[in-house]
Every structure is written in structure tokens, then in C-alpha cells.
N, C-alpha and C positions, 0 to 999 in steps of 0.2 A: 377378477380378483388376483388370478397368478401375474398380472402386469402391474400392478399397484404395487405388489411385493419385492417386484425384480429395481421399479424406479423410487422406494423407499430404501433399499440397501444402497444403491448408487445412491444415490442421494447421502445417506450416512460416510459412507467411503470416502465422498470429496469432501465433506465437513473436514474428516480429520486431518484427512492430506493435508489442507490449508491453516490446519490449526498449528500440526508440526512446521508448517514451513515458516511460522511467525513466531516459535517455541525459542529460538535459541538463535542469533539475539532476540531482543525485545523489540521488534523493527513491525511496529501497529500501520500499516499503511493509511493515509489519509485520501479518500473518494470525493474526485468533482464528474463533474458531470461532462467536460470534455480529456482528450488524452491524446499521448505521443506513440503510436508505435515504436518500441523501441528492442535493435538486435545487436548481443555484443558477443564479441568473440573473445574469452578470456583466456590468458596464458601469466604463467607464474616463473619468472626466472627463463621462459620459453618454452617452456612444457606446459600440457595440458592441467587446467585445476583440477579440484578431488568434485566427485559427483556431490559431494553433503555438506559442500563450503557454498555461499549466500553470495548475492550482488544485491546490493539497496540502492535509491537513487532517491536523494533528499535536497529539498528548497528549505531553505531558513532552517533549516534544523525538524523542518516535517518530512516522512516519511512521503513518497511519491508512488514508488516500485517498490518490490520485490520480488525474488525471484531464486531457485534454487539451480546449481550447474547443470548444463545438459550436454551430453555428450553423443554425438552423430560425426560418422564419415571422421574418428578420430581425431575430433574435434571438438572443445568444448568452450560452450557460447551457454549467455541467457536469452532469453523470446518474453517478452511482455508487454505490458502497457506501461506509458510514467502517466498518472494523472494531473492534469492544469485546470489552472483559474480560464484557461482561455485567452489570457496576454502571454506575448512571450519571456520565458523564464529561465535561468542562468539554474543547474543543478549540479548537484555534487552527487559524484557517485564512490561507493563503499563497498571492500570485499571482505567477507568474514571466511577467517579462515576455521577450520570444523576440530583441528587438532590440536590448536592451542587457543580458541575461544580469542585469537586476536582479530581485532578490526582493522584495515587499510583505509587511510581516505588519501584516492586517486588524486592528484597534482592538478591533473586535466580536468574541463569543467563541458558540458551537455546544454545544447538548447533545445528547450521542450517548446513549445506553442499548440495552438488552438488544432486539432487532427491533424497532427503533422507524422513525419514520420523517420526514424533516423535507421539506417541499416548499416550493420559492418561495422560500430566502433571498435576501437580499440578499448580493448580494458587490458595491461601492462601491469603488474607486480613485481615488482624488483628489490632485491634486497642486495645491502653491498656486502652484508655477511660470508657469501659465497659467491665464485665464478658464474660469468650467466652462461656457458658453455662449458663445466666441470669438464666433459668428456675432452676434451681440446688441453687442458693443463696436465703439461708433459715433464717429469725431470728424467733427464737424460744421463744414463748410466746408472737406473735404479730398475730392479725385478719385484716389482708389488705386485704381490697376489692378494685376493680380499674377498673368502669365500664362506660359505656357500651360498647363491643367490639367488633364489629367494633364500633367506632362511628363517629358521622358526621361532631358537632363543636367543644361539651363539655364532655373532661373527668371528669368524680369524683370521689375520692380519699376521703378512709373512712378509719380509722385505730383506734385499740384500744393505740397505745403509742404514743405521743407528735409527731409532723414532723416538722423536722427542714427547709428542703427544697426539691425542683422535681425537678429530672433533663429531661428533653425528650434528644435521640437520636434517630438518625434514623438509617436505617438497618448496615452503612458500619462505625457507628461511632461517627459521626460530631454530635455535640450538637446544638439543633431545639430551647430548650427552657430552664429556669430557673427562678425558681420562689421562696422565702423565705418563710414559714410557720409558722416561730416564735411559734413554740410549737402547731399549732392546730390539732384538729383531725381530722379534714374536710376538703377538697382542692379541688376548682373545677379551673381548667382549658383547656384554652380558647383555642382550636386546631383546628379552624377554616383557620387559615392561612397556615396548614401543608396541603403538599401531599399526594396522596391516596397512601396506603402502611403499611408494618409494619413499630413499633415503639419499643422500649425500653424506662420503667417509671423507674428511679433509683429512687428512695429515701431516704433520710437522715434522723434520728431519733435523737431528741435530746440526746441519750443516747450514738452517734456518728453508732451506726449500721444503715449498708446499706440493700435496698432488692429491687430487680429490675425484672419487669414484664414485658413481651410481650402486644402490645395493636393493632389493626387494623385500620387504616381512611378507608371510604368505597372511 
């Protein structure tokens, strides 16, 4: 009786797991009877994704895969199966991002067939909103400071040349905030409303030079 009880909780536990993992988007996967092992290695802008943001992998607009980020050895990849008819098949694959509810559909396209098996794709997220190396974008003859980081509500923002305005983004892109500075040298803003997580601080100089930093929410 006490092992009936131990494989009916497991039992419930994975129900739900699987139910969240289908919760947000609405990505109903569709079951055949053969599949593609499939392993990708995701990176966003060249950082790692968020553990609670999604990869799909859809033929004609059906649902194939699914699958939530996994992060091992500082690295974050999905591990699944794509399910097929059994002939081989041309798929698209899709990243949802978990902080602004937006979807990516990948450039690049997957060929699944009959138990086949793909290892190491690339999955690439790029956006041209931001530098795909921020840390690397230098202006030369400026002292920015941009503390404290992690922080909890209030960034602040100290520079020796005029700032014209802040941008925040967050990890895959999507701009969080934007604020005007009209020439000061001082800028405190208000990050109380953002998500725990990295961020990207771009900022504008009245001289039209950009320089954009890494910052953390706890």
C-alpha cells in the first residue's frame, strides 16, 4: 500500500509539471507514433536564455516539440523529442520569451525524419535593438558608473559627459524602460517594476555616443 501511494504522488507531480509547461503559450503538442531526437543549445544576444522561456518546434503550423530551457555546465540547451509522420520533414522552430510573453520564429529551419536524431543545433536569438557584445561598446573619454548591481528598486547612473537619455532592455531585447536626461549627469532610475534578472543600460550622450552596460534585479 505505502508504494501505491509513493507512485500515485509522482504520478500527480508530472501531470502538473507538463501541464505548466503547455500553460503559456498555448503550444498543445501533436503525438505520432515515430520522432526525432532533438538537442539545442540556446543563446540570446550570446548569453545564456532565462530557465522559464519555451522552444517549440512546429511543421505547417502543428505543434511537433516542446520544451522548457535547461541549464547545465553554464549552459543553456533544450533535450526532447520532435514528433513525425515518418517521411522527412522541413520544421520551424519558435522561442518564447517568459518576460514579455513575445514569440521568435527562428530564420533557420530543422529536418526531422523517421528516428532520426539531431544534436548541437544552434538556436540564435538576436535582436538589433542592442549590441550582441554590450560589454565590448566603449566611449573613449567618458567615466560611467552604473550602480548598484544587482539592485533591488533604484539604479543610478553617474557620468562625466551630458546624458541625453537611458534605455533598459532586457535579456532577449524588448525595451523595459526609457527615460529623457536632457543633458544631466546624474540619473536615478526607478526599477522597481522590472523582473529578477539581467538587464542592458544603453545610454545616449548629448554628443550622440552610445555605451551600454550589464546591470542585475536580485
Amino acid at each position: 500500500m505505502k508504494t501505491k501511494y509513493v507512485i500515485i504522488i509522482t504520478a500527480l507531480f508530472f501531470a502538473t509539471a507538463i501541464t505548466s509547461v503547455f500553460a503559456q503559450p498555448d503550444w498543445a503538442r501533436v503525438n505520432y507514433e515515430t520522432s526525432t531526437v532533438f538537442t539545442g543549445y540556446v543563446k540570446v544576444n550570446g548569453l545564456n536564455a532565462d530557465v522559464n522561456d519555451m522552444v517549440a518546434v512546429f511543421v505547417n503550423n502543428e505543434c511537433r516539440m516542446v520544451s522548457r530551457i535547461i541549464m547545465h555546465n553554464d549552459s543553456s540547451y533544450v533535450s526532447a523529442v520532435i514528433h513525425s509522420v515518418g517521411t522527412p520533414e522541413q520544421a520551424v522552430i519558435k522561442y518564447w520569451d517568459s518576460h514579455t510573453n513575445t514569440v521568435h520564429t527562428l530564420d533557420t529551419m530543422v529536418t526531422i525524419s523517421n528516428h532520426g536524431t539531431v544534436k548541437r543545433f544552434p538556436i540564435e536569438i538576436k535582436s538589433e535593438q542592442i549590441p550582441d557584445d554590450p560589454t565590448d561598446v566603449v566611449v573613449v573619454g567618458n567615466t560611467l558608473e552604473i550602480y548598484p548591481s544587482p539592485f533591488t528598486n533604484t539604479i543610478q547612473i553617474e557620468s562625466s559627459k551630458p546624458i541625453s537619455s537611458v534605455q533598459i532592455f532586457n535579456s532577449i531585447g524588448s525595451k523595459m524602460f526609457a527615460k529623457k536626461a536632457n543633458g544631466s549627469l546624474q540619473v536615478s532610475i526607478d526599477g522597481s517594476e522590472l523582473s529578477a534578472g539581467m538587464y542592458l543600460v544603453s545610454i545616449e550622450f548629448n554628443d550622440g555616443t552610445i555605451q551600454t552596460k550589464k546591470v542585475f534585479k536580485k
